[in-house]
N, C-alpha and C positions, 0 to 999 in steps of 0.2 A: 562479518561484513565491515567494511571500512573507507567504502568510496560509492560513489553513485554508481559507476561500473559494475562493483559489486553488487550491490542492489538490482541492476539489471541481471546480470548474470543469474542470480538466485532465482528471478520471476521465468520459469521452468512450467511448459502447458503440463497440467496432470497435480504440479503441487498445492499442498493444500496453505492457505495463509488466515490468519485470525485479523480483523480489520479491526481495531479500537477508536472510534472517534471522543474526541474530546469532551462533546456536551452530551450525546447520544448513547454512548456505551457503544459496549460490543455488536459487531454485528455476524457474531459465529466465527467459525470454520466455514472456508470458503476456494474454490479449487479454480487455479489458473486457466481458464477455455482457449488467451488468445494473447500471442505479444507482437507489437510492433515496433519500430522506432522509436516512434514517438508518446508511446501508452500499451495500457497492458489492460486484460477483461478479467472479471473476475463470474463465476456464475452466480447468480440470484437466483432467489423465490420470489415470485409475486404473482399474487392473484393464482396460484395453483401450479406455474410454467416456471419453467426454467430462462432466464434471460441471461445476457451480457451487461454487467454495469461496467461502464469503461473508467479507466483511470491515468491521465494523463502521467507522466515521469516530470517530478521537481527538478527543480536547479539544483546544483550540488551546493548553494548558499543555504537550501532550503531542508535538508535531508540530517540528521546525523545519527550516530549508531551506536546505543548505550551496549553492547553484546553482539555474539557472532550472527543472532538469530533474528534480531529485532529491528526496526526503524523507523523513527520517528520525525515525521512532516511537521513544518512550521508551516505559518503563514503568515503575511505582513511584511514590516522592516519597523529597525529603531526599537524603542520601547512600544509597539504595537503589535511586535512580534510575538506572537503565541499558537503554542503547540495545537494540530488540529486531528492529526491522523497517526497510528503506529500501526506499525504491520508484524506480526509474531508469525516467523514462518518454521515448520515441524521439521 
């Protein structure tokens, strides 16, 4: 991957992606239920059931792509800006 396009393209219902939050850690392998325009679902566990946690699509100011597989969300501007989310997709 190499463009926010990209990134969309890759978010495929059925694929499976690794979500890494910044202060939180891992939150697993985790498989695509839903994409739209403007955002994409991923499924969860919670409380014993299967949900949707939705995920809105960054600005491509916001996105960049250390490898074909990986992508890493900022957040902020300036010197405020600091990394919050990576997505490692199989």
């Amino acid at each position: 991957m190499k463009t926010l396009a990209d990134f969309k393209r890759a978010l495929q219902v059925g694929r499976t992606v690794e979500t890494i939050h910044a202060k939180f850690g891992s939150f697993g392998k985790r498989q695509i239920s839903k994409v739209q325009s403007n955002a994409f679902a991923l499924k969860t566990e919670r409380a014993g059931k299967t949900v949707d946690s939705w995920c809105e699509f960054p600005t491509a100011k916001d996105i960049e792509f250390p490898n074909e597989n990986t992508a890493v969300i900022y957040w902020g501007e300036g010197t405020g800006r600091e990394q919050i989310l990576t997505y490692i997709f199989d």
